[in-house]
N, C-alpha and C positions, 0 to 999 in steps of 0.2 A: 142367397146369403150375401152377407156383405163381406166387403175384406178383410175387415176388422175382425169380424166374427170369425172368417175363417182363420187369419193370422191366429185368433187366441185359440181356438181349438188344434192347430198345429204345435202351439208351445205347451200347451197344456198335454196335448200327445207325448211333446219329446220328453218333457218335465215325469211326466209319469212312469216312461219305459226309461229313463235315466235313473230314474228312485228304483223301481225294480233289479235294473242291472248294480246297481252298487249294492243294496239290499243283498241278492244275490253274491255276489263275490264277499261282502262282508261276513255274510254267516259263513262263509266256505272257508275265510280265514279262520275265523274264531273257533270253527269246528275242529281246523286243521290245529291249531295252537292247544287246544283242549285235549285232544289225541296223543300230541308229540309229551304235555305232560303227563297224561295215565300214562303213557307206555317208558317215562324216562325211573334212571335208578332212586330219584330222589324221592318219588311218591313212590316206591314199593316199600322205601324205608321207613316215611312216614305212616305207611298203613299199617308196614308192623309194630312202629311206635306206640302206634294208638291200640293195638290189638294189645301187645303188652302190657300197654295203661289197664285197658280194659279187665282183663283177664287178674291181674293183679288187685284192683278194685273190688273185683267180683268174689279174690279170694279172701279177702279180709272184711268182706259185709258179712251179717247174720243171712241166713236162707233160712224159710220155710222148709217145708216136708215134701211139699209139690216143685218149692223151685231144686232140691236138691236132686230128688228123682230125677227131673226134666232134666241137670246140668249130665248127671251121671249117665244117662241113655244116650246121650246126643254125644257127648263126649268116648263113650266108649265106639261109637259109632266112628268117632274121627278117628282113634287109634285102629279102629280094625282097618280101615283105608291106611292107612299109613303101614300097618306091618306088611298090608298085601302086598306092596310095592317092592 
């Protein structure tokens, strides 16, 4: 082999395991930042936000026969978890 040739297969080694190792620590960040926001007080607020939206929306659309059943079961299901407690 020649020098050249080995020269670029060394840089092209270290270029590659340098993109990995940053690759690497970047996901680690972004996973880590992703984390610290589910677990912070401002997105539990906004999920109840949105569950209130929801839920609200839900009460003042027309239902079907099937979607009321389905609300009613599943809902009395949630209170009976709740009064167990």
């Amino acid at each position: 082999m020649s020098n050249n040739l080995k020269k670029i297969l060394i840089y092209l080694f270290i270029a590659i395991f340098s993109i990995l190792i940053l690759f690497k620590y970047s996901v680690s960040i972004i996973k880590n930042e992703i984390l610290s926001i589910i677990k912070s007080n401002q997105f539990d607020a906004f999920i109840v936000n949105i569950f209130d939206q929801k839920l609200e929306k839900l009460a003042e659309s027309e239902l079907s026969e099937e979607k009321k059943i389905f609300y009613i079961k599943n809902f009395e299901k949630i209170i009976k978890k709740f009064e167990s407690k």
